[in-house]
C-alpha positions in Angstrom: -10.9 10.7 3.4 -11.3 7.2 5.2 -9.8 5.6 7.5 -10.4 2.6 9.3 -9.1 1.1 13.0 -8.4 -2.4 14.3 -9.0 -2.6 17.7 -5.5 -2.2 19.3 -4.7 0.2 16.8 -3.9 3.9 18.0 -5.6 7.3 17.1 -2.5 9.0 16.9 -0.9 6.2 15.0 -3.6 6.3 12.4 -3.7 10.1 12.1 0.1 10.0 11.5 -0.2 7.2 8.6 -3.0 9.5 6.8 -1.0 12.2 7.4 1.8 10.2 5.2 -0.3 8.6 2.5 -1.9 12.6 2.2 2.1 13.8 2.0 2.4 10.9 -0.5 -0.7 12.0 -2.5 0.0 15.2 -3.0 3.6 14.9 -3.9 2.6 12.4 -6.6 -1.3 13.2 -7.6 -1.6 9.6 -6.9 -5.6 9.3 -7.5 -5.8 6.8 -4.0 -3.8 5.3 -1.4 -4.4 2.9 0.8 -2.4 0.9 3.7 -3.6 -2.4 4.6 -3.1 -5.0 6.8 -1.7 -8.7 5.6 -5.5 -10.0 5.6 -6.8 -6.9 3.5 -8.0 -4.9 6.4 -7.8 -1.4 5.4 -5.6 0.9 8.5 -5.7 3.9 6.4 -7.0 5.4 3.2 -6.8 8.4 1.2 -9.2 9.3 -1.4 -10.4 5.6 -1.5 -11.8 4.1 -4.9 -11.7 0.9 -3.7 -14.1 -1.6 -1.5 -13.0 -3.0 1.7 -14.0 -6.8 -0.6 -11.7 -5.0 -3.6 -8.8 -4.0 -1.1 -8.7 -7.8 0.4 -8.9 -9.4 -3.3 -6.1 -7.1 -4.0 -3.8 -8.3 -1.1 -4.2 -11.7 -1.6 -3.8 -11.2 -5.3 0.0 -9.4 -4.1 0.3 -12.4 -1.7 0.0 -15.2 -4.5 2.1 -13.6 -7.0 4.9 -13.2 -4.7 4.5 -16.2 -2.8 4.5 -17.8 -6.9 7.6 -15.3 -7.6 9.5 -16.5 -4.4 8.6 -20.4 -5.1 8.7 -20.7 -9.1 11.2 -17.8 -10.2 13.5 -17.5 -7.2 13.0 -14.5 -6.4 14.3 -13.6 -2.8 11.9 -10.5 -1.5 9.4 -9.2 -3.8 8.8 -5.7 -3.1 6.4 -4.3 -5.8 3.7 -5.8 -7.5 2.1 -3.7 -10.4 -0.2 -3.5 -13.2 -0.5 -1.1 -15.8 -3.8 -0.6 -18.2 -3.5 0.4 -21.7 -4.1 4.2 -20.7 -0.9 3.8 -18.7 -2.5 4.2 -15.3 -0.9 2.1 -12.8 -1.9 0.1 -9.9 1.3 -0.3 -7.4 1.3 -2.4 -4.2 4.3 -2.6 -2.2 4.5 -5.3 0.1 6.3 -5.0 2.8 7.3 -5.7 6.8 7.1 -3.8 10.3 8.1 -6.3 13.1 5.5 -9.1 12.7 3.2 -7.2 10.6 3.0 -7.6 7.0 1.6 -5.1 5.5 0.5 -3.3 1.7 1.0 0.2 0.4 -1.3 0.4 -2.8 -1.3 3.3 -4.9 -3.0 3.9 -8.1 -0.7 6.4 -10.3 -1.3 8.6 -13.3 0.0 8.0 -16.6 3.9 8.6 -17.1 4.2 9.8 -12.8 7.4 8.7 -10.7 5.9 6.9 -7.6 8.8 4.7 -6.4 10.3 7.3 -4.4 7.8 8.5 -2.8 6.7 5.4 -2.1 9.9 4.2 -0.5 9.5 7.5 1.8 5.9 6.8 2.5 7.3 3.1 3.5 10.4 4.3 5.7 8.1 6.9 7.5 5.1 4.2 8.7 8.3 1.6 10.0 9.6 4.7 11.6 6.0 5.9 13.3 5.1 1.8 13.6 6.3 1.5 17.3 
């Protein structure tokens, strides 16, 4: 497990979103998790595969395609943002905001495994624990 703080951000705050995204893990046999800031900074991980550089290309990549999705397409609020490989595994971010923080929920999912609702719990728990 790894975690990382920002300098105003809590202990017990970042103990309770690792407590989530390990809930979240386990429920789903996600392979990773990780909840980071707008500007790719990583606030909490579980069972981390990727690179603080990977994480940050990642966000921005989920910022530009929604930004594009908003601007092109018409699309109001993008809320998900995934890819799938050709073995099925899937790459999920879910963008999304607390106050005047944007933030991203990634998960990487197995082959064929609900993750949206578990997902939308993991979200509604970190807004609830936010302030």
């Amino acid at each position: 497990m790894k975690t990382r703080r920002p300098g105003n951000f809590s202990r017990n705050r970042q103990v309770a979103l690792v407590r989530i995204l390990e809930e979240m893990n386990e429920q789903g046999q996600f392979k990773t998790s990780v909840l980071v800031s707008a500007d790719g900074l990583p606030l909490a991980s579980v069972n981390p595969r990727f690179e603080a550089e990977t994480t940050a290309a990642m966000v921005a990549l989920v910022k530009n395609v929604a930004h594009r999705a908003r601007t092109y397409i018409g699309l109001q609020q993008v809320d998900e943002v995934s890819i799938v490989d050709s073995d099925k595994m899937r790459l999920v971010c879910r963008p999304f905001t607390v106050g005047d923080e944007e933030l991203v929920l990634t998960v990487v999912a197995l082959p064929y495994r609900t993750y949206r609702r578990l997902t939308n719990r993991a979200i509604r728990e970190i807004k609830r624990i936010w302030f």
